[in-house]
N, C-alpha and C positions, 0 to 999 in steps of 0.2 A: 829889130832887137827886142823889143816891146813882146814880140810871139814868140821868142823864145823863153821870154821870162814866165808868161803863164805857162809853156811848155816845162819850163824847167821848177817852176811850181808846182804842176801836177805832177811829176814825176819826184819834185822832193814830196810831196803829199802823199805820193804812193809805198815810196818807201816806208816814209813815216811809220804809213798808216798797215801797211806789212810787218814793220817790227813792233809797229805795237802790239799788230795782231799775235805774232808770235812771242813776244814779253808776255802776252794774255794766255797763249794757248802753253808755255813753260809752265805760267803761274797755277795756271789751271791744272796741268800734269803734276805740282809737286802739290797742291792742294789734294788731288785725287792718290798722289803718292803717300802724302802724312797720312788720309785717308783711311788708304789701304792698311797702311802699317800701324795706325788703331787698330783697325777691324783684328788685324793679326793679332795683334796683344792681348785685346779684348777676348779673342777666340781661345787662345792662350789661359786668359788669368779666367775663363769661364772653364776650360777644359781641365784645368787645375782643382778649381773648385769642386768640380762634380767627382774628379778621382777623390778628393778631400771625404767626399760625404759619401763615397762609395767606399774608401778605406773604414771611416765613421761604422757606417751600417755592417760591414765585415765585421769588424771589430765587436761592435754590438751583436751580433750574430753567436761570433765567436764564444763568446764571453755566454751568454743565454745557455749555450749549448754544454758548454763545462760549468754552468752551474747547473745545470738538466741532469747531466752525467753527472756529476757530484751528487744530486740528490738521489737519482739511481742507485748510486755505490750505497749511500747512506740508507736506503731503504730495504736494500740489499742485506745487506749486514744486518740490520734491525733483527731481518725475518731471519736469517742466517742461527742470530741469537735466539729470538724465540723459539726456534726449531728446537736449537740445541737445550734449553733451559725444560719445553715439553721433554725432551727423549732421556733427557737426565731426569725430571719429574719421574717419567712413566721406570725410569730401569728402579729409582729407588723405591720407588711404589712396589715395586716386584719383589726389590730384594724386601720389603718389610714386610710382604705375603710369604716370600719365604720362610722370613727370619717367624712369621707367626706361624707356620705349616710348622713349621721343624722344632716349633716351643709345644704346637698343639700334640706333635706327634710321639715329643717327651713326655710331654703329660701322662698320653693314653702307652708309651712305656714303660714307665714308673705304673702306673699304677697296674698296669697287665704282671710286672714284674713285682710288684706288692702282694699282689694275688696270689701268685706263686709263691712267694715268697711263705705268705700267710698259710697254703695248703703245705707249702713244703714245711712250716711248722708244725703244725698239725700233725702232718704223717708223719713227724719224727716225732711228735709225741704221744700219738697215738704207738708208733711201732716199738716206743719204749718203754710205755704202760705194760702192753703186752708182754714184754719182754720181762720185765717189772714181775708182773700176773706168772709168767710163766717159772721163775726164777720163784715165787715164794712158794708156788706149785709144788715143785721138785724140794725144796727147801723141806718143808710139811710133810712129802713123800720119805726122804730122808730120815725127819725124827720117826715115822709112822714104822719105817721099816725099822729102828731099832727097838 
């Protein structure tokens, strides 16, 4: 009886020491479990983060590029203006070369027309001198002949 008791020792010893092992080898499976399921989370709140700061930089991007374009339009438009302010510059420049052509061209009318004007006095008064002259001529002939 005595050898069945260390037999049945070692064999309670065995089991024991079997579920402890496997209490240890659970323990160690849910230890490597929670583990795992950090890592996951971890992977998670890291892979979040980088869309976060990749949405960021988008965003950033975004935004650089519609004020880029906005400065475009605005410079745009500037030159657009200056264009227009030269081409309206230059048309009234023109018409004031006109407006001085067609003052200058009056001028040299009026006075070509003066001129005329002054000879066509003249030979009306000259042709009425004459007429004048001719008229006391005959006049003179008249008393002579009576």
């Amino acid at each position: 009886v005595s050898e069945e008791k260390p037999v049945q020792e070692d064999r309670t010893e065995a089991i024991r020491k079997k579920a402890m092992e496997d209490a240890q080898k659970a323990e160690d499976a849910r230890i490597e479990q929670e583990e795992l399921q950090k890592a996951k989370e971890m992977e998670a709140k890291l892979a979040a983060e980088q869309r976060e700061i990749e949405k960021r930089e988008v965003e950033a991007y975004e935004k650089k590029r519609a004020e880029k374009l906005l400065q475009e339009e605005k410079e745009q438009a500037e030159l657009a203006k200056k264009q227009l302010a030269e081409k309206e510059a230059l048309e009234q420049e023109k018409l004031t070369q006109i407006a001085a052509e067609q003052k200058e061209a009056a001028k040299i009318k009026s006075a070509s027309s003066n001129v005329v004007d002054i000879n066509i006095t003249r030979e009306e008064k000259e042709a009425k001198d004459a007429a004048d002259i001719a008229y006391w001529e005959a006049i003179q002939e008249m008393r002579r002949a009576e």
